[in-house]
N, C-alpha and C positions, 0 to 999 in steps of 0.2 A: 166382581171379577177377580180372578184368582193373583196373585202376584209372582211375578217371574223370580227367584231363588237359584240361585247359582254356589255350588259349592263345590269350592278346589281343595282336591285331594280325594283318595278313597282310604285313607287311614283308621285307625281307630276313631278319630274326632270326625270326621267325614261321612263313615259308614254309620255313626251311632245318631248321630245330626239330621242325616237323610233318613230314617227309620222312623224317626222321631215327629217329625213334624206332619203337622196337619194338613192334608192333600186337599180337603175343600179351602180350602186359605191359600196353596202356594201351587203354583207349578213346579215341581225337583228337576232338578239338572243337576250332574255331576260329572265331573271334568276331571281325568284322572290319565297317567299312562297305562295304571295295571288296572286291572279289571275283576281283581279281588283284594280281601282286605284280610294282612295276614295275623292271625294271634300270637304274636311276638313273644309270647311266653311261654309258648309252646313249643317253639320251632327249633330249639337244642334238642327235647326228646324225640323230636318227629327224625331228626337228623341221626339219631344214636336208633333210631326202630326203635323205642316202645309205641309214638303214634303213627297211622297211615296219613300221609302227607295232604288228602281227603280232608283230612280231619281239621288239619292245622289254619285253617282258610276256608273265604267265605263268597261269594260272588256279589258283588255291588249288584246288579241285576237278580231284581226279585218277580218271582209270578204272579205274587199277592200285594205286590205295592206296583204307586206308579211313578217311578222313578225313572227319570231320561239317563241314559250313561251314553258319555261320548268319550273315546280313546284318546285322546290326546291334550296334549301342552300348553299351560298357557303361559305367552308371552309376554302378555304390556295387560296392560289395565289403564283404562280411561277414568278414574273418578269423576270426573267434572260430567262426561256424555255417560256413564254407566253402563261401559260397553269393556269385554274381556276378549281379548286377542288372543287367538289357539292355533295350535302348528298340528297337524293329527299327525300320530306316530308311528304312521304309515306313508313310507318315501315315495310308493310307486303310484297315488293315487293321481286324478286331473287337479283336486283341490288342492293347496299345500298351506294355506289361510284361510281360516273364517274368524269371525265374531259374531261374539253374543250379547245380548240387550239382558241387562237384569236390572228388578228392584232392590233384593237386597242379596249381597254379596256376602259368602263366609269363606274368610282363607284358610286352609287346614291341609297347605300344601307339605308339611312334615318336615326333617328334616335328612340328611346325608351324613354319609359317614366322612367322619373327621380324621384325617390322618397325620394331622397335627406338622405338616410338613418333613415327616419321614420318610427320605428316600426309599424306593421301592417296595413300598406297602400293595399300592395298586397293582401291580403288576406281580407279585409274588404272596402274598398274604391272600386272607380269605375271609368275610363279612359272614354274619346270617341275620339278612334284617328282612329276608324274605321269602318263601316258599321254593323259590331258585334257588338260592345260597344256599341252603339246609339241603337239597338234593342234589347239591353238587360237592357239598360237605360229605356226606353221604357215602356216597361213592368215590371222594378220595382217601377217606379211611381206609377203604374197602383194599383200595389198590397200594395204600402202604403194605398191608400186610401180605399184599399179594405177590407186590414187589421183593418183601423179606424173604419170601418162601422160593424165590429161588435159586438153585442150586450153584454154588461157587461162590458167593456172597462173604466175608467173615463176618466174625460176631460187632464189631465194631462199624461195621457197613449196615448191618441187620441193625443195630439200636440208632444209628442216629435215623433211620430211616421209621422208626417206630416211635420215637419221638415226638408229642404231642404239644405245640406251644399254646398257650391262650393271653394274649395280649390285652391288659383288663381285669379288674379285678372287682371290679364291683357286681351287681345281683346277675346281669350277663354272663361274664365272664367266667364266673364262680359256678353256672350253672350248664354252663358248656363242661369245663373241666369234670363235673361233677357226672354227668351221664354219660360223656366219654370214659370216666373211672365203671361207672356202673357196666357198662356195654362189654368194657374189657375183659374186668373180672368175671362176667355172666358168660353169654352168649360166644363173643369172641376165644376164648378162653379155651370151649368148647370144639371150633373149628379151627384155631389153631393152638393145639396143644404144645408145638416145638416153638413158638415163638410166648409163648405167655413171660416169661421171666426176663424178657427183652424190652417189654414195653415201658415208658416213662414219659407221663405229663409235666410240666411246670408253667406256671402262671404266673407272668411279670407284670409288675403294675410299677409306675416312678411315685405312687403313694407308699407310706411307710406303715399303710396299714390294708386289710382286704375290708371291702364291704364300708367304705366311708362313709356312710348315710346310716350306720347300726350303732347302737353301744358297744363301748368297749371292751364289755363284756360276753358281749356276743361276737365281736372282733374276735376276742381271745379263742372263744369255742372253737369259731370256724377255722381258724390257723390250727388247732389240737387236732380236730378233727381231719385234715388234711393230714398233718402231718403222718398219724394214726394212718393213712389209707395209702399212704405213700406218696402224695402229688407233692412236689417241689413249690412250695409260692417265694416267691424273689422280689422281695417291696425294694424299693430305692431301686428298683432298675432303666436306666436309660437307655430305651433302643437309638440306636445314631443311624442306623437302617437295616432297611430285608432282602437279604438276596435270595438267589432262587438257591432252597435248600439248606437255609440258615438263617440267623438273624446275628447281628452285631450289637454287644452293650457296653456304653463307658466302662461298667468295672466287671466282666467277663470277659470280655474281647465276645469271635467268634463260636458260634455254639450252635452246632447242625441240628435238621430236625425234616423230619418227614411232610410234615404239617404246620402251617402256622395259621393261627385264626385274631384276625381284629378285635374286637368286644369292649373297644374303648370309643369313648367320644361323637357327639355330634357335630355338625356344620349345616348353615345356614346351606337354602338352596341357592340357585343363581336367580329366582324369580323373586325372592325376599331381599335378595342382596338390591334389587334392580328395583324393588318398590320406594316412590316417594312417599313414605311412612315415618313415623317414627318410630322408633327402635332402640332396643336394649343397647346398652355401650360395647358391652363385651360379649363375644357369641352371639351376631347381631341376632334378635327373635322381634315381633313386630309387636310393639305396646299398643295396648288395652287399658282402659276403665274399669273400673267395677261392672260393667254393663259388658264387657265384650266388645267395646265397639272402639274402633282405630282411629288411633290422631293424624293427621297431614304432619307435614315436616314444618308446619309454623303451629303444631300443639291445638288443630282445631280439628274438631270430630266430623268426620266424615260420614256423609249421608247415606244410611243405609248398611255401611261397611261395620262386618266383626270378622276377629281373628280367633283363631282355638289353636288347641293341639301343640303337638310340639314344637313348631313353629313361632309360637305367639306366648306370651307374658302379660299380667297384673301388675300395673304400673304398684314398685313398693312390695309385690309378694314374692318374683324369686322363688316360684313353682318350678320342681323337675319335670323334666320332660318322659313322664312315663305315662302307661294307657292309660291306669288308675285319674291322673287329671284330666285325661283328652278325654272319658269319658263323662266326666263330675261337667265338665265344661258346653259339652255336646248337649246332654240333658239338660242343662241348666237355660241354654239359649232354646232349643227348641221350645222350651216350655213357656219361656218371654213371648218368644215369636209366636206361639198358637195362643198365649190367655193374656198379653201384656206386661212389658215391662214393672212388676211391682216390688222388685226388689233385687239387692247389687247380688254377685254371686261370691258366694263362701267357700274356698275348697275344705271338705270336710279328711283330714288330716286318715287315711284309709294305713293298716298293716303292710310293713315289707315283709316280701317273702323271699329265701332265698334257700335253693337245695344245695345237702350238703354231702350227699350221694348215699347209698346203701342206707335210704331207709331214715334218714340222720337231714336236719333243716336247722335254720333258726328265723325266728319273726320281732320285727323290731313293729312295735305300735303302742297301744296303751299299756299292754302287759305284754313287755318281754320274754321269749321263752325259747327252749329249745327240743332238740332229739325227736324222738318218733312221733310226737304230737306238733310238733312243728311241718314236721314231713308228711301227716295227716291233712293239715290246714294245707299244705301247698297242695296238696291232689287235688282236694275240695274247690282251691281256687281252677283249678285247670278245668275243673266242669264246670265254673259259674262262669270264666272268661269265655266259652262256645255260646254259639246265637242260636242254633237250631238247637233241637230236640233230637234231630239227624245225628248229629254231632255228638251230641250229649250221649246218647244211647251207644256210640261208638270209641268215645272215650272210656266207658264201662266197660265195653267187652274188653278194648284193650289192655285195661288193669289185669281183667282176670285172667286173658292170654297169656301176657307178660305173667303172672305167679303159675299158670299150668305149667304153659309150654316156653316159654322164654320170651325173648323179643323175636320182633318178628325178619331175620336176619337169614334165616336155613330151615330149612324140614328138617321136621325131629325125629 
């Protein structure tokens, strides 16, 4: 008899989990509010048009697998009865509660964005942690410029409105700024030729350095290389808050801007905050064994129960929270769960990649390195991060759109 498997979230660790595992062995459930699973390292270029938004995302519901997908929320969790409380995320339905019975539970309900308790972030900044954000990114580019363009404006009204913030300075951050530089001087450029010499990115981070997870040598590049290209990066900078239209810093004061983008920090969801788990001290995440599998709040391992993703932590390893582990960890349990528990899981230490616009990268891994063969490696990663071959073959044409005809912004 097959066993009931219940996996929250559709994230990287959720969708690579549910793919993964052995359908004569488990019944799949998956419990999620979105109903695709987005390639987060993609979704800055999908946002600047080099990919079609198609592209950047994937449907948890497959044709050729048998996987349950249910829309909605889970609440509570019973460890003792083995039972998950769900709100579907759908208001106008009869139902507004159910639950579900499982044997073995995997949490990979992800994490939220951190806003570190700065006023007006929410409400005036802008995130892309999802195929939404990036098409909504999108299209207020669009309307910056659109906004510059018209008539009666001065030049001083045209630049703070052309104004591109990136709040964040690590591989995110760095790569928002970096295809918004590409997009400007490309395409944009093109379609608006009276605004081109108006525009101006800067990227604030309160680290005193960009890309703190690289050598400091590659620190260095990335800061030349900017510099070189024109973007502004401002380390030590403190936002005190965002208004609408500007952002405020301890040592700039007030400093207008067309666009402001988030690209720093995560936060614990309300569902992890709410679990009798135990958990990491600081940025609560839900501890784990070497096996994956989660302790109660008196340090005893719970039945059936693992944690992944960026949610969840290796009691002692102090893993970041990028796809690179949510997938090492996904495969690593489906492969316990289908042939047996025979061994703890290792994360195998994988390259950072991070673009550094026009063509220009650096990768921090076993060998260090930069420039056009770094910016090589990151293309290569953007066709091994897509699942289909659908994908993959559309990622291609896009390259070679993008070198004919531009991005894909205007008719040429």
């Amino acid at each position: 008899m097959k066993q009931e498997i219940i996996i929250v979230g559709s994230g990287w660790a959720g969708s690579t989990l549910s793919t993964s595992l052995d359908e004569s062995k488990y019944s799949i459930t998956v419990l999620s509010p979105e109903t695709t699973t987005p390639y987060t390292p993609l979704l800055a270029s999908a946002a600047c048009g080099l990919y079609g938004f198609n592209i950047v995302e994937t449907p948890i519901r497959h044709t050729s697998k048998n996987i349950k997908f249910i829309k909605a929320r889970v609440e509570d969790i019973d460890f003792k009865a083995k039972t998950v409380g769900c709100v579907p995320t759908f208001s106008n339905l009869a139902v507004q509660t159910f639950s579900l019975n499982y044997d073995v539970l995997a949490l990979a309900p992800g994490c939220t964005n951190n806003t570190f308790g700065t006023p007006g972030v929410a409400e005036n900044a802008h995130f892309i942690r999802n195929v939404k954000d990036a098409q909504v990114v999108a299209g207020l580019v669009q309307d910056c410029f659109e906004k510059a363009s018209i008539p009666g404006l001065t030049e001083s009204q045209q630049r703070a409105l052309l104004h591109f913030v990136i709040v964040g300075a690590g591989p995110t951050g760095v790569e928002v700024s970096s295809e918004l530089h590409d997009l400007f001087k490309g395409g944009y450029a093109k379609l608006y030729p009276h605004l081109k010499d108006k525009v101006s990115i800067s990227v604030h981070d309160v680290a005193d350095k960009v890309l703190s997870g690289f050598d400091c040598e590659l620190q260095d590049y990335a800061m030349k290389s900017f510099s070189k290209r024109g973007v502004t990066v401002l380390t030590g900078s403190h936002i005190e808050r965002i208004e609408k239209g500007a952002l405020v810093t301890k040592e700039k004061g007030r400093i207008e801007a067309g666009l402001m983008i988030w690209a720093t920090g995560n936060k614990s969801t309300p569902l992890v905050d709410s679990l009798p788990v135990k958990k990491t001290p600081r940025n609560p995440r839900i501890l784990t064994d070497d096996f994956l599998r989660v302790y109660s709040e008196a340090s005893e391992l719970l039945d059936g129960v693992y944690a992944l993703g960026d949610a969840a932590d290796v009691e002692d390893a102090r893993l970041p929270t990028t796809a690179e582990v949510a997938c090492q960890k996904a495969n690593y349990l489906a492969e316990m769960l289908n042939k047996g528990f025979n061994r703890k899981f290792e994360y195998q230490q994988a390259a950072i990649v991070a673009y550094l616009g026009q063509n220009d990268g650096v990768i921090s891994g076993k060998n260090d390195y930069s420039g056009a063969q770094a910016w090589l490696a990151w293309r290569s990663k953007n066709f091994l991060w897509t699942r289909t071959w659908r994908q993959k073959v559309l990622i291609v044409v896009g390259w070679i759109l993008d070198l004919v005809t531009g991005r894909a912004i205007a008719p040429r």
